[in-house]
C-alpha positions as CSV (number, residue, x, y, z in Angstrom):
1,X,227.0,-98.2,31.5
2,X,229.0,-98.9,28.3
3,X,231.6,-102.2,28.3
4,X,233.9,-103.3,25.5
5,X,234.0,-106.4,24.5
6,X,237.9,-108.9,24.0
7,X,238.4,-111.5,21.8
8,X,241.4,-113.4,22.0
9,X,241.8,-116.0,19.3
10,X,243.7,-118.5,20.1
11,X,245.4,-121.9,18.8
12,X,242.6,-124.5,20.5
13,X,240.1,-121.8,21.7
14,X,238.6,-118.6,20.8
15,X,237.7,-116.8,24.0
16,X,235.4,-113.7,24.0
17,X,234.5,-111.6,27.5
18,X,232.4,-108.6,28.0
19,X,234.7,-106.4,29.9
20,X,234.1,-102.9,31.7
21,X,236.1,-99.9,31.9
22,X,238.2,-101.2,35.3
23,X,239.1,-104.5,33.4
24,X,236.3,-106.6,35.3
25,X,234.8,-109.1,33.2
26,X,231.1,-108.9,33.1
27,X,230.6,-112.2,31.1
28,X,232.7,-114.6,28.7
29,X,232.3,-117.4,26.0
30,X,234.5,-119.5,24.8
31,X,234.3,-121.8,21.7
32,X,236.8,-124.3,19.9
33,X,238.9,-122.8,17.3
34,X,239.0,-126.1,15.3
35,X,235.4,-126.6,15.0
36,X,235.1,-124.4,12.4
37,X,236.0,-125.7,8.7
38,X,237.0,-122.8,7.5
39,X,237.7,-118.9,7.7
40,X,233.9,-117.7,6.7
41,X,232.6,-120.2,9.3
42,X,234.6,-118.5,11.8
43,X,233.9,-115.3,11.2
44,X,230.0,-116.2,11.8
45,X,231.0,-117.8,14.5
46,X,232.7,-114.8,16.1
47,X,229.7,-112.3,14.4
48,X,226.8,-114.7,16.7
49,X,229.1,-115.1,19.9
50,X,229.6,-111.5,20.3
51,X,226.0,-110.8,19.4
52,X,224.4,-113.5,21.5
53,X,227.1,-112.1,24.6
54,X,226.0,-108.9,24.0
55,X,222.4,-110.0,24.4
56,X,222.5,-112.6,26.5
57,X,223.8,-109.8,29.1
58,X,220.6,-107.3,28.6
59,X,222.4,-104.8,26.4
60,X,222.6,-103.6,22.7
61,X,225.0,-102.6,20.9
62,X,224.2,-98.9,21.9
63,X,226.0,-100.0,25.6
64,X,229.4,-101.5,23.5
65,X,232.3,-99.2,23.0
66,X,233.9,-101.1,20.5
67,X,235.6,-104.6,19.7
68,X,239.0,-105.5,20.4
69,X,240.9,-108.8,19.2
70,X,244.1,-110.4,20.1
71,X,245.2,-112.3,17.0
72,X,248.5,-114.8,17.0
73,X,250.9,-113.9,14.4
74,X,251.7,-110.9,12.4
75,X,248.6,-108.3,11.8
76,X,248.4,-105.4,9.5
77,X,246.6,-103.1,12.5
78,X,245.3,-100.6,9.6
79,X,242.7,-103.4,7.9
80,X,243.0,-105.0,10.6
81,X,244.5,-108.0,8.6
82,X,245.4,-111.3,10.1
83,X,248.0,-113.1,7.8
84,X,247.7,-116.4,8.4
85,X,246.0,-118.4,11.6
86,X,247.6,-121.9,11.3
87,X,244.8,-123.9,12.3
88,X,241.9,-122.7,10.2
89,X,241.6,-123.9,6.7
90,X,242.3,-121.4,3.6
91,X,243.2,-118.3,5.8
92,X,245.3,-115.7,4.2
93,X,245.2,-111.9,4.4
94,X,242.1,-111.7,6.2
95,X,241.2,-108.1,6.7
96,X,239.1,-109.3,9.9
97,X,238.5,-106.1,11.3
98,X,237.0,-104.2,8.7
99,X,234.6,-107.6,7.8
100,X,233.4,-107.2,11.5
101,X,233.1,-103.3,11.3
102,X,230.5,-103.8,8.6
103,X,228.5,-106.8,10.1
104,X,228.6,-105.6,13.9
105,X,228.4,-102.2,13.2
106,X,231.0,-101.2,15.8
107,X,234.8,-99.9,16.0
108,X,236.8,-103.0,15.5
109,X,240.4,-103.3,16.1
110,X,243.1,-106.2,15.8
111,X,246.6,-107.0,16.7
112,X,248.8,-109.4,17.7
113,X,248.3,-111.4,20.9
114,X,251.0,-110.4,23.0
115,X,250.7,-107.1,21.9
116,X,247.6,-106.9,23.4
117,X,248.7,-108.4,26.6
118,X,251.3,-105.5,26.8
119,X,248.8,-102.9,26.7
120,X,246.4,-105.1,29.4
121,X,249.5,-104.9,31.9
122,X,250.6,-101.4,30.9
123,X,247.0,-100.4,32.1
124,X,246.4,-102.6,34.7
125,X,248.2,-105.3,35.3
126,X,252.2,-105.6,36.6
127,X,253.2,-103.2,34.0
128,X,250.8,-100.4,35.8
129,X,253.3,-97.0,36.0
130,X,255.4,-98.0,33.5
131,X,257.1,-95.5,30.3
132,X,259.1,-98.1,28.6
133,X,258.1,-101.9,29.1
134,X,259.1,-105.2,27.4
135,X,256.2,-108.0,28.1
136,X,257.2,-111.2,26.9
137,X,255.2,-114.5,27.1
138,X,256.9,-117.7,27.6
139,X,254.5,-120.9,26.6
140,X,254.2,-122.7,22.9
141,X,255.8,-120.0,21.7
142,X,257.9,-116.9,22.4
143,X,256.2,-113.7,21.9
144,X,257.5,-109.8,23.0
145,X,255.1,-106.5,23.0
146,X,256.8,-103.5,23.6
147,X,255.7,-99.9,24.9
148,X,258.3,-97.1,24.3
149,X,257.2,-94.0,25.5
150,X,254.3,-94.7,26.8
151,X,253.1,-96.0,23.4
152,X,252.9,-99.5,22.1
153,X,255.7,-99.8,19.3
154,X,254.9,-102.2,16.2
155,X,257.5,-101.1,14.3
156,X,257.7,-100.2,10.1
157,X,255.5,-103.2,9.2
158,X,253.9,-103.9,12.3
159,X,256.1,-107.0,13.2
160,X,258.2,-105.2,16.2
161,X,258.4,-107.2,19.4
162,X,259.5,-110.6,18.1
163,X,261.3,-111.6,21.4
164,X,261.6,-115.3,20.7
165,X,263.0,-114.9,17.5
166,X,266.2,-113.0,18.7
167,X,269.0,-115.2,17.7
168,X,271.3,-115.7,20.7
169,X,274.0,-118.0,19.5
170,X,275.6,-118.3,16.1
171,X,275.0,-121.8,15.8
172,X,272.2,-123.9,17.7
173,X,268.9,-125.7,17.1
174,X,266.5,-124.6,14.4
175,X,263.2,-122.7,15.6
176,X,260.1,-123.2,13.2
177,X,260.5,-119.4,12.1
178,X,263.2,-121.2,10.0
179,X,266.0,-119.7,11.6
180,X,268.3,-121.3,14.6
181,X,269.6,-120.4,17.6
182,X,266.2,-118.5,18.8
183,X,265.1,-117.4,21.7
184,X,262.5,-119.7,21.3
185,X,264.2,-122.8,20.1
186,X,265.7,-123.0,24.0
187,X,262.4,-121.5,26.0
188,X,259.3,-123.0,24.1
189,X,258.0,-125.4,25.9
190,X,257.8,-127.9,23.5
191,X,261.8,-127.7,22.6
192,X,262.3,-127.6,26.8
193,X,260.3,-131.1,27.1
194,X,262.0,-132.5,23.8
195,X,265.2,-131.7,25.0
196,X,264.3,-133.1,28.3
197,X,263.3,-136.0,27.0
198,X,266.7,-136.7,25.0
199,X,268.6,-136.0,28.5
200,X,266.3,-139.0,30.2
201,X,267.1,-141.2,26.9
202,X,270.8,-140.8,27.3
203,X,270.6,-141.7,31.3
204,X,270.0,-138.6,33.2
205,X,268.7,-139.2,36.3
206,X,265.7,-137.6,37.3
207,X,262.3,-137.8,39.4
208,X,260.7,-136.8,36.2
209,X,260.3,-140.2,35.0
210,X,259.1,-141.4,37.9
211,X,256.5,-138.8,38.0
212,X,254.8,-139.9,34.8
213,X,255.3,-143.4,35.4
214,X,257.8,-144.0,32.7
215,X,255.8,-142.6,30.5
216,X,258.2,-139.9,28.6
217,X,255.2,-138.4,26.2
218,X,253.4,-137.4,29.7
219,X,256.0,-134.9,30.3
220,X,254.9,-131.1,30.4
221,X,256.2,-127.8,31.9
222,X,254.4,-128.3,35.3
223,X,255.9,-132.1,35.5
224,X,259.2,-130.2,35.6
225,X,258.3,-127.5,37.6
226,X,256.8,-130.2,40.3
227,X,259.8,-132.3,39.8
228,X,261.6,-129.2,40.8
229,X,259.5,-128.2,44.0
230,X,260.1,-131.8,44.9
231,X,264.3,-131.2,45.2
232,X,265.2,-132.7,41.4
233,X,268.1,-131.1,40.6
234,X,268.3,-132.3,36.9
235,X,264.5,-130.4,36.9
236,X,266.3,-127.3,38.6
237,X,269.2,-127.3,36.0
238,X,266.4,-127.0,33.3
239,X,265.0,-123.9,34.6
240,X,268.2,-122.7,35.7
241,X,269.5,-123.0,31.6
242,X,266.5,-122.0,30.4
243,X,266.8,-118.7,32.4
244,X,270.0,-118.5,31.6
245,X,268.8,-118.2,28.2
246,X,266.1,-116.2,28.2
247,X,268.3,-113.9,30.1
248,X,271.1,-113.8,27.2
249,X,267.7,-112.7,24.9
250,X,266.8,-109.8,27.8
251,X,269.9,-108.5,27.7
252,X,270.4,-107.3,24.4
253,X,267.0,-105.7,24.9
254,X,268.5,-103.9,28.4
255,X,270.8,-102.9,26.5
256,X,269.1,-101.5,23.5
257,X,266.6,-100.0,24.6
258,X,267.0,-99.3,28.3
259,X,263.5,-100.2,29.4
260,X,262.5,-100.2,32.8
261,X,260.4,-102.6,33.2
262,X,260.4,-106.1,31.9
263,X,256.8,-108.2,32.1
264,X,256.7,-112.5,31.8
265,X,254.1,-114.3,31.8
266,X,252.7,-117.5,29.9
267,X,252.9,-121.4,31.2
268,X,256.7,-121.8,31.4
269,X,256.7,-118.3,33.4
270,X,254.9,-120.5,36.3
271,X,258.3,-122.5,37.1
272,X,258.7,-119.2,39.4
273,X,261.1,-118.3,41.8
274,X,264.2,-120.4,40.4
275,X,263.6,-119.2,36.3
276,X,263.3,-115.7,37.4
277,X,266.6,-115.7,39.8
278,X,268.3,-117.2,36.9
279,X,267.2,-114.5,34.5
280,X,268.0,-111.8,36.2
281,X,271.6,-113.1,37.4
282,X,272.1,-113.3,33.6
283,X,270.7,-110.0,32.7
284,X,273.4,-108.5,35.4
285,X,276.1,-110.5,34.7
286,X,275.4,-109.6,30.5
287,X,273.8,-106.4,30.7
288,X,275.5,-103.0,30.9
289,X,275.7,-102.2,34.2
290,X,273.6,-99.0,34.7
291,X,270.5,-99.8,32.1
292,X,270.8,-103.5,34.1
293,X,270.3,-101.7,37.5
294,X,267.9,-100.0,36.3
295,X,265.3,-102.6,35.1
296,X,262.7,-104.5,36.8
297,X,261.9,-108.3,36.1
298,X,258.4,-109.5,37.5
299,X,255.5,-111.9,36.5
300,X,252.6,-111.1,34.8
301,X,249.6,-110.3,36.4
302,X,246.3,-111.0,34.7
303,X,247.1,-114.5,34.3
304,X,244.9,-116.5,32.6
305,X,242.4,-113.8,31.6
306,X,245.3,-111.6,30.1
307,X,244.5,-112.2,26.6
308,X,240.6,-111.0,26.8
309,X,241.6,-108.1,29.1
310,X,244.2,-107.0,26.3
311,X,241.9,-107.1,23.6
312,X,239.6,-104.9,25.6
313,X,242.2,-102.4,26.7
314,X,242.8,-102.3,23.2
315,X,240.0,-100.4,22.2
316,X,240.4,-97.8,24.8
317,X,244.6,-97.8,23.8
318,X,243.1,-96.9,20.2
319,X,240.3,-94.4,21.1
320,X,241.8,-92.6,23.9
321,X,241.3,-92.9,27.3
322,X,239.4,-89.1,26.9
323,X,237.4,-90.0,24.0
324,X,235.9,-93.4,25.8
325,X,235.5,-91.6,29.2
326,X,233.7,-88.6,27.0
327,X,231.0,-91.5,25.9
């Protein structure tokens, strides 16, 4: 039996899974991101892991179809270029894919994170059936993957999918793309605690405060969302607005590009039932009315494994389902 192998870098960690043809995970690894002090000492790192996952499993490389990576930030998919990762030291213009090509001696490919994720729900996750799909992740940071025709769209310089950077106001508060009025500047969850946080310090009342004990730097996504579960109605009037905006976001993209299914996941997508309702009473109050019927909102379904399963799927989105089922 031959498996593919995921790596999805991330932020704090950099996870790696050996993943078979169904999406089943057959082993995993995962190591800090930070612990390496710079870009050649994580590029060993990743060469060893795979190799000592591969082994450590009983196979060889013979029994690995190929290597796929989900990278945050911008990625030239032909070098397999990563741009920039913020947290390691001196890393610009990597063309990581073609470096591990030559020292693995395997079909490598690279893209961005939540393009990846797309392609893992497109083939077997909530997005299973689907022609033309947004996904969208809503955690640190707003990201967007799309799949237009049954083919996952990067656009002219393989930056398409930027979700969190649609601007949705004319004026409002500046996102770190350097911009304001993002997408992402109302529905990353650092800007929804921070601005939580200035609500509690001008008097709002709230069981969030007593939840972390006064403590305001304890405040998180899932303090809110249990604040909310709990009755809170200043914690249901965040995820109410913060639907509301995401919503405004969504339905530009109804409207553009008539999609038919739109995919959320990441940590602010687990406030549930109360930021989905509010996201889809916006998209139908502010989308056109038939592309607005015809969508579908729902959660994302591989959870916290979506990032290694989209890296895998990658290589079989890049090779062909006939080509891998041929070997």
């Amino acid at each position: 039996m031959r498996y593919l192998i995921g790596v999805d870098i991330g932020g704090t960690n950099i996870k790696l899974a050996l993943v078979d043809k169904k999406a089943r995970l057959r082993g995993r690894k995962t190591f800090s991101t930070t612990s390496f002090e710079g870009k050649s000492d994580l590029i060993d790192g990743i060469v060893s892991q795979i190799k000592a996952l591969v082994s450590g499993a009983g196979l060889s490389k013979n029994n690995i179809i190929g290597v796929g990576i989900g990278a945050p930030g911008a990625v030239d998919i032909r070098t397999g270029t990563v741009h920039y990762l913020t947290n390691i030291p001196d890393w610009r213009e990597v063309p990581l894919g073609n470096i591990l090509k030559k020292r693995l001696g395997l079909p490598v490919f690279v893209d961005n994170d939540v393009n990846v994720m797309a392609l893992g729900e497109v083939y077997f996750g909530a997005g299973i059936g689907a022609v033309n799909m947004l996904c969208i992740t809503l955690g640190t940071g707003v990201g967007g993957g799309l799949i237009l025709d049954g083919k996952l769209y990067r656009g002219s310089s393989y930056a398409a999918g930027e979700f969190g950077h649609v601007p949705i106001n004319i004026s409002g508060p500046k996102c770190k793309c350097g911009s304001w009025a993002c997408v992402e500047a109302y529905a990353g969850n650092n800007y929804i605690v921070k601005d939580v946080i200035a609500d509690i310090r001008k008097g709002a009342k709230t069981l969030i405060t007593k939840l972390v004990k006064g403590d305001l730097s304890k405040i998180t996504p899932e303090i809110i969302s249990e604040a909310d579960r709990k009755g809170d109605r200043f914690a249901k009037k965040v995820w109410t607005d913060v639907g509301n905006k995401v919503g405004i976001g969504l339905a530009g993209v109804v409207n553009l590009l008539n999609v038919e299914k739109i995919v959320i996941g990441g940590g602010v997508a687990e406030a549930g039932k109360i930021l989905f309702d509010s996201i889809k009473k916006t998209i139908n109050a502010r989308a056109m009315k038939l592309p607005a019927k015809t969508v579908r909102i729902v959660k994302a379904k591989l959870g916290y494994d979506a990032g290694l399963i989209g890296a895998a799927t990658l290589v079989l989105y890049e090779l062909g389902k006939e080509n891998v089922t041929k070997n």
